[in-house]
C-alpha positions in Angstrom: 110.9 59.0 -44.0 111.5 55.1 -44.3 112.3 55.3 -40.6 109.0 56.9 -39.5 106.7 55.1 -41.6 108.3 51.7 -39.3 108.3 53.1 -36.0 104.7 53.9 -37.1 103.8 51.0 -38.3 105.1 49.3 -35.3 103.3 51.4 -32.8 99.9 50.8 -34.6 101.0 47.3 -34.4 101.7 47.2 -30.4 98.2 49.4 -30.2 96.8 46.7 -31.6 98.3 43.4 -29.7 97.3 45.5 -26.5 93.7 46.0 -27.7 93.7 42.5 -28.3 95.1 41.4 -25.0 92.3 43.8 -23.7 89.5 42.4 -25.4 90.3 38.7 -24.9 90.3 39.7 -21.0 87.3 41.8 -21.3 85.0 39.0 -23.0 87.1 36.2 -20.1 86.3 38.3 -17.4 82.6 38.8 -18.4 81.9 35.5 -19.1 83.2 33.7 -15.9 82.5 36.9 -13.3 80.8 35.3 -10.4 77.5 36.7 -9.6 74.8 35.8 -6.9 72.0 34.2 -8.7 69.0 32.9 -7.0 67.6 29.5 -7.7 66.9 28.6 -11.2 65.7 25.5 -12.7 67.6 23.1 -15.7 67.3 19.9 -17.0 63.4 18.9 -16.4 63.0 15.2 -17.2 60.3 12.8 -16.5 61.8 11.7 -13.2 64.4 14.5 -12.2 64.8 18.0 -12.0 68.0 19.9 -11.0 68.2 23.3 -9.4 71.5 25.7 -9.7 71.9 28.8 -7.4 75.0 30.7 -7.0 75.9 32.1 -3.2 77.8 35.1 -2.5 79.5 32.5 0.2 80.7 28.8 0.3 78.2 26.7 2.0 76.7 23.3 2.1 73.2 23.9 -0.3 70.1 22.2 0.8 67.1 21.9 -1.4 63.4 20.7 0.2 60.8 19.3 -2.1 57.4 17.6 -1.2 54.0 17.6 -3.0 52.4 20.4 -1.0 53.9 24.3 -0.3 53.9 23.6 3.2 55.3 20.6 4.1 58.2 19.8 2.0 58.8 16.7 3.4 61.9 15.7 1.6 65.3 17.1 1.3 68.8 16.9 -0.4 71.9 18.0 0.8 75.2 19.1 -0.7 78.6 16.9 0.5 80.7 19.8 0.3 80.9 23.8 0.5 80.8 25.5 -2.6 79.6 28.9 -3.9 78.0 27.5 -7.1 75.3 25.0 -6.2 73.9 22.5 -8.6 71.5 19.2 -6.9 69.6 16.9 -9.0 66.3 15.8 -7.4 65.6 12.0 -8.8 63.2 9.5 -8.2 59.9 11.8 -9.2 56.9 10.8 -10.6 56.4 11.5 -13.7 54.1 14.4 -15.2 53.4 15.6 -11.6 54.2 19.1 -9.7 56.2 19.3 -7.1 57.0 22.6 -4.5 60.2 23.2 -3.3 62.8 25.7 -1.5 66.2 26.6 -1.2 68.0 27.0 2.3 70.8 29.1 2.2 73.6 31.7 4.9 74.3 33.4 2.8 71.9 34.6 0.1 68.5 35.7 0.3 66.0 34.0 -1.3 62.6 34.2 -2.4 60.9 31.2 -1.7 57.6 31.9 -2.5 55.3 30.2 -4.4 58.4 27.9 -5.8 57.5 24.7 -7.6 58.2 22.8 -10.9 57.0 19.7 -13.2 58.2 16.9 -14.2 58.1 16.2 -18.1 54.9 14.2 -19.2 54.3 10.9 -21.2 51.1 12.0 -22.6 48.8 15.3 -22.5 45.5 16.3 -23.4 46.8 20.1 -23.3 49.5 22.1 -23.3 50.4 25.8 -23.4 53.3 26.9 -24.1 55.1 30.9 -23.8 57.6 31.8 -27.0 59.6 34.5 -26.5 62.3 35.7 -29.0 65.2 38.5 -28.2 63.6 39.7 -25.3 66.7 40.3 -23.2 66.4 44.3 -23.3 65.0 45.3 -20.0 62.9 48.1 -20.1 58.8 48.8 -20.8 58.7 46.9 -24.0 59.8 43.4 -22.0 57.9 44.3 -18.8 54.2 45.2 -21.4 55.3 42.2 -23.4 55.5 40.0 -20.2 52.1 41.6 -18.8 50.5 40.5 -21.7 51.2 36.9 -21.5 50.4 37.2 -17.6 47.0 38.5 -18.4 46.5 36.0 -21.2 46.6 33.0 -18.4 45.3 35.0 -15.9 48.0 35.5 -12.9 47.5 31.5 -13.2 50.9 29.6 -13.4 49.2 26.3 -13.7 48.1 27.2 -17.2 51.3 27.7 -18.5 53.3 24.4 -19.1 56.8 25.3 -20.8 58.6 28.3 -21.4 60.6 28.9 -24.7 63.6 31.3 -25.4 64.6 31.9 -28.9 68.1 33.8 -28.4 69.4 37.0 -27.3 68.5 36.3 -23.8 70.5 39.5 -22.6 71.5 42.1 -24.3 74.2 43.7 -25.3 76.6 40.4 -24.9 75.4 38.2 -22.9 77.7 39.1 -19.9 76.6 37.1 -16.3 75.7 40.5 -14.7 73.3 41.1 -17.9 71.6 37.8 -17.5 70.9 38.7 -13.7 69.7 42.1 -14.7 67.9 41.2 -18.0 66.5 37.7 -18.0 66.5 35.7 -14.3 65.5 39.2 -12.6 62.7 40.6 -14.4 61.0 37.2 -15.1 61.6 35.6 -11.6 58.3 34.7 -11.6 58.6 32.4 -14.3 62.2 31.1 -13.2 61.2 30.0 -9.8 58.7 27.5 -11.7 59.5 26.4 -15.1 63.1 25.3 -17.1 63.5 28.3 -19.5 64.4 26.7 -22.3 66.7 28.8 -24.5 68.9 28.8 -27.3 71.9 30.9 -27.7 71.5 34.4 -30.3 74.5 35.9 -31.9 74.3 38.8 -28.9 74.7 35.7 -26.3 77.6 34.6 -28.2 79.4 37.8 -27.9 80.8 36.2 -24.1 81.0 32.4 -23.2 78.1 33.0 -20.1 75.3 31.4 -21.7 77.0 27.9 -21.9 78.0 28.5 -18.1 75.0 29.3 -16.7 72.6 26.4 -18.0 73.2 22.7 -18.3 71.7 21.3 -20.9 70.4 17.2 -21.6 72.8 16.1 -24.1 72.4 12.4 -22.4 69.1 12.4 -24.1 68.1 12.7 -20.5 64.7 14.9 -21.4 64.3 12.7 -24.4 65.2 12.3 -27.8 68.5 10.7 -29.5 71.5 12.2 -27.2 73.6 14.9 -28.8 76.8 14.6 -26.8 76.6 18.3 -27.2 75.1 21.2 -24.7 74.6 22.8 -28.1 71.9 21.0 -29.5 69.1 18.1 -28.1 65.6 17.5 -27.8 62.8 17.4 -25.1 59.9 15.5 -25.2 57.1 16.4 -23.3 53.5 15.3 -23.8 52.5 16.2 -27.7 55.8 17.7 -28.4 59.0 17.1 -29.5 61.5 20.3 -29.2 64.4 20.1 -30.9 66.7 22.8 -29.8 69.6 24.1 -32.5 72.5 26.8 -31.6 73.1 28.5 -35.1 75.6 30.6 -33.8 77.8 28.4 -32.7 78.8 25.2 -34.2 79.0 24.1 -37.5 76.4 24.2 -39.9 77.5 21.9 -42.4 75.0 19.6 -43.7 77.2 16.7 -43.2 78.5 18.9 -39.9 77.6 17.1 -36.3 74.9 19.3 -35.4 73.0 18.1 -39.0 74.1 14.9 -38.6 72.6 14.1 -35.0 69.2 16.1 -36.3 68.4 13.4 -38.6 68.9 10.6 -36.0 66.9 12.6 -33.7 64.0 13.4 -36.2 63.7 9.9 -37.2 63.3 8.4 -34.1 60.8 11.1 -33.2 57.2 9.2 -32.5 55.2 12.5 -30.8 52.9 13.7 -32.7 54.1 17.4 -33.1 57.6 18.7 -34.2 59.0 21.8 -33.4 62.4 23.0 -33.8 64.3 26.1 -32.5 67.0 28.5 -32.9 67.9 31.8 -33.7 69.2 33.0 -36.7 66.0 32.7 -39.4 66.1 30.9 -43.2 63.5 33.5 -43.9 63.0 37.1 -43.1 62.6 40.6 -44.5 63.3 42.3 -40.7 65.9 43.9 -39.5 68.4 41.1 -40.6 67.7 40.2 -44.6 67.5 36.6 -45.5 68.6 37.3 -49.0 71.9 38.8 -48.4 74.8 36.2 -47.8 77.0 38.0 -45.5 74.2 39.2 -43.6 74.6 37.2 -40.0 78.2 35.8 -41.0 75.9 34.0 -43.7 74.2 32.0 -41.0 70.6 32.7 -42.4 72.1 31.1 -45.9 73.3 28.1 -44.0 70.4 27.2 -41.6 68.2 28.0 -44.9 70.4 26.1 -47.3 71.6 22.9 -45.1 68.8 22.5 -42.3 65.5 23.3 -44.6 66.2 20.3 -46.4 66.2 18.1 -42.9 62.4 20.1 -42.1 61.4 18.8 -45.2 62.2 15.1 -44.9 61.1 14.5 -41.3 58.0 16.9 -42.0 58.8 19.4 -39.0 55.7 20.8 -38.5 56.6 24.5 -37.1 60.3 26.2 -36.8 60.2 29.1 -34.2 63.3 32.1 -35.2 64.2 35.4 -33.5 67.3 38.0 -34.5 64.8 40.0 -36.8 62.8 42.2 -34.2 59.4 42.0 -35.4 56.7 38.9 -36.9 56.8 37.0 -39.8 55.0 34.1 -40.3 54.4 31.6 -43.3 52.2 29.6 -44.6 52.6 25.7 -44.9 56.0 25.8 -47.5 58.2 23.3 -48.6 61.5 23.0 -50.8 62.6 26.5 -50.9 66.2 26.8 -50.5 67.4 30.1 -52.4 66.5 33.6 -51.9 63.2 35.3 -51.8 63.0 36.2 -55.2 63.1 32.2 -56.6 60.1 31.9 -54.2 57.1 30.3 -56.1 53.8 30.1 -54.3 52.6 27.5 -56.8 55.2 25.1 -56.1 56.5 26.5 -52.7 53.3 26.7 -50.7 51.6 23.8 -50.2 48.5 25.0 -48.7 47.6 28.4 -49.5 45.0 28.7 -46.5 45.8 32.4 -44.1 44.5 30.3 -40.7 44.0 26.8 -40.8 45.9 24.0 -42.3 46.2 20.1 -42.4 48.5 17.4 -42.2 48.6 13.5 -41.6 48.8 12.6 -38.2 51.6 9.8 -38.6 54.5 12.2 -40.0 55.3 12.2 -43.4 57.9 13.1 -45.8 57.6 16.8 -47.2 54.3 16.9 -45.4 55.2 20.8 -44.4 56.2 23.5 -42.5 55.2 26.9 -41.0 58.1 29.3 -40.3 57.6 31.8 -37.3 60.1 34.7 -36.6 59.3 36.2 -33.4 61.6 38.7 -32.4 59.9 41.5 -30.8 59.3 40.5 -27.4 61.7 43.3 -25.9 62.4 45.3 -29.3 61.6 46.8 -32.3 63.1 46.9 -35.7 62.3 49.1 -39.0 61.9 47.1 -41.6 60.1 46.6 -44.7 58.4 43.3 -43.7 57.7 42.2 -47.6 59.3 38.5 -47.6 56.9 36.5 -50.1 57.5 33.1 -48.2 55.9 35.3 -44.8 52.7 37.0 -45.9 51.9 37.2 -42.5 54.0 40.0 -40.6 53.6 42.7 -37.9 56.4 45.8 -36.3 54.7 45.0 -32.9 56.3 44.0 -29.6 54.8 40.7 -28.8 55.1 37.2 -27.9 53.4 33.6 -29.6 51.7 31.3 -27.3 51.2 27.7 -28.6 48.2 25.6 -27.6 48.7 21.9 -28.2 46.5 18.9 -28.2 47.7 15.7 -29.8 45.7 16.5 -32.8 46.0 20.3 -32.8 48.5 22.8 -32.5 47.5 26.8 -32.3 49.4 29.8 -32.3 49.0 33.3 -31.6 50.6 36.4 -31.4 50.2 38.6 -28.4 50.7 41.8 -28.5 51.5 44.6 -26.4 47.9 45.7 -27.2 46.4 42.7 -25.9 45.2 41.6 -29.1 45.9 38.7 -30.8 47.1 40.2 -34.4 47.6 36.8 -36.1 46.7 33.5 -35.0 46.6 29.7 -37.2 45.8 26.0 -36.2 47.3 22.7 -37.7 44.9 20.0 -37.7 45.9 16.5 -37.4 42.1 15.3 -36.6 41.3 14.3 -40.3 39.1 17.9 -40.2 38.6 20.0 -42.8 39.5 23.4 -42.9 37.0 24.9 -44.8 37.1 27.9 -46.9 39.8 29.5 -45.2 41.6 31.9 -47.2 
């Protein structure tokens, strides 16, 4: 009997080293499998842009630029063959659009209608598209995307930035599900603007998101320089976006990624704040906030260690995905625990449903609204009843922020075409009436 239960025991145990083996080469393979890709657009500074393509064969890349779609005037040539292209185009003007195209043997691409901006000083306007865990391809994502289209009217120029909150390509992130789910279905959007994403815990399942996009951990696109592709800032115009990955490295408050926050966020002199990641401090969706093992206990950290940061540097609006639906606070500060020690009296600071104010020269515990916006490719079932997130909808949708350097509005777009919530932060000195 002894002698069965071993060779047992040791044959579970080989079944198991081999799965092992299997899965470590399934999630290598996945992650580094070359794919084609056509041209896509990283690193947007005031001065630079840089463009990465990947060709089924090696060649010498060659990227034309000039001010007008037909006469790109300049160019910039690779040195030597490769099949993964990356050239940095320096020397721009600031704040100003440029067209551009990409000569390659070997790979077809569309160069239509290709152009990009430089990052901005200053801005009377800006309008910005907020999409979170939209990276299941199907209807929802395509009536999602129409929506937005419709919203600026088939008119690129009215869109300035373009904002990704995680889960960018379901089910793990693989390269071939990134082609199929994120640079193929919006290629309208990726021939002309940086999309801006953070990783979700489905794009950490393989290592392809850190592979695919370069990120300015120089501090190149503004900011205090991370030293990390895993969290920095952008400013541009109005804003300053501070990206976070709370997936993958630590979050300690006295961990790097905390650490270089408060630097960054104290440095900050734009007028608006806005940080992003994935995993939510708050929500009653299809992932619970209250429940600490829920997410690895990543909602408990983000919530526990980075709310406290918000608070100081009075972060004006923190954008979430990983529940699939919308929640949305009011103006809150200081909670840290779950959603039963939430007190409106000493927890919401201005108990208005649309319109709130706050000094235009940041200020300490000045507060924050907290957006989850997770719907933009699918749905959850959930109850939706989190007392820090009166606001809160099971619709596919998207949020589009309008920005002047005393206002910022958001709305939420649905599927529908309606806007089923929408609020405005004032920074004019205005009142905001009898808003409730």
């Amino acid at each position: 009997m002894k002698k069965i239960v071993k060779k047992s025991l040791l044959f579970i145990s080989i079944i198991a080293v081999l799965f092992g083996i299997g899965r470590f080469a399934l999630v290598g393979y996945e992650s580094f499998l070359f794919i084609e890709r056509e041209p896509y657009l990283v690193i947007q500074t005031q001065n630079s842009m840089t463009i990465k393509w990947q060709t089924p064969k090696a060649e010498i890349g060659k990227v034309n630029y000039g001010f007008s779609a037909d006469k790109l005037e300049k160019n910039l040539t690779e040195k030597d063959s490769t099949k993964k292209h990356s050239i940095t185009i320096s020397n721009l003007d600031e704040c100003t659009k440029y067209n551009y195209s990409v000569d390659s043997t070997s790979l077809a691409i569309d160069n239509n209608s290709r152009s990009f901006s430089t990052l901005c000083k200053k801005s009377d306007f800006q309008r910005l598209w907020v999409i979170g865990d939209s990276g299941e391809r199907g209807e929802g994502q395509w009536l999602v995307y129409k929506q937005m289209i419709d919203y600026i009217k088939n008119d690129f120029s009215k869109l300035n930035m373009w904002i990704l909150l995680g889960d960018n390509a379901y089910e793990s992130g693989t390269q071939e599900q990134f082609n199929t789910d994120l640079f193929l279905p919006y290629i309208e959007l990726v021939k002309r603007f940086v999309p801006w994403a953070v990783a979700g815990n489905h794009d950490a399942r393989r290592f392809a998101f850190y592979d695919i996009w370069d990120f300015p951990k120089n501090g190149e696109s503004g900011g205090v320089a991370s030293k990390n592709n895993k969290f920095y800032s952008i400013d541009n115009g109005n804003l300053h976006i501070v990206m976070l990955d709370s997936e993958n490295p630590s979050l300690a408050k006295d961990g790097d990624m905390a650490e270089w926050l408060k630097h960054d966020l104290k440095a900050n002199k734009k007028p608006w704040t806005i940080v992003a990641f994935h995993t939510p401090p708050y929500t009653d969706g299809g992932h619970k906030s209250d429940s600490d093992s829920n997410s690895g206990g990543r909602m408990k950290e983000m919530r526990e260690n980075f709310v406290p940061i918000f608070d100081e540097f009075g972060v004006d609006l923190v954008l979430n995905g990983h529940s699939h639906g919308y929640e949305r606070s009011k103006l809150i500060i200081n909670h840290l625990g779950k959603s039963d020690t939430f007190d409106a009296k000493k927890n919401v600071l201005q108990d208005n449903s649309t319109c709130y104010t706050k000094p235009l020269t940041t200020t300490k515990e000045s507060g924050t609204i907290y957006l989850v916006t997770g719907s933009s490719s699918k749905l959850d079932q959930a109850s939706l009843k989190h007392p820090a997130l009166p606001f809160s909808f099971e619709k596919l949708g998207s949020v589009i922020l309008e920005v002047t350097p005393t206002t910022l509005i958001s709305k939420f777009l649905t599927i529908d075409g309606i806007i089923a919530d929408e609020f405005i932060i004032k920074k004019d000195a205005s009142a905001c009436g009898n808003d409730k």
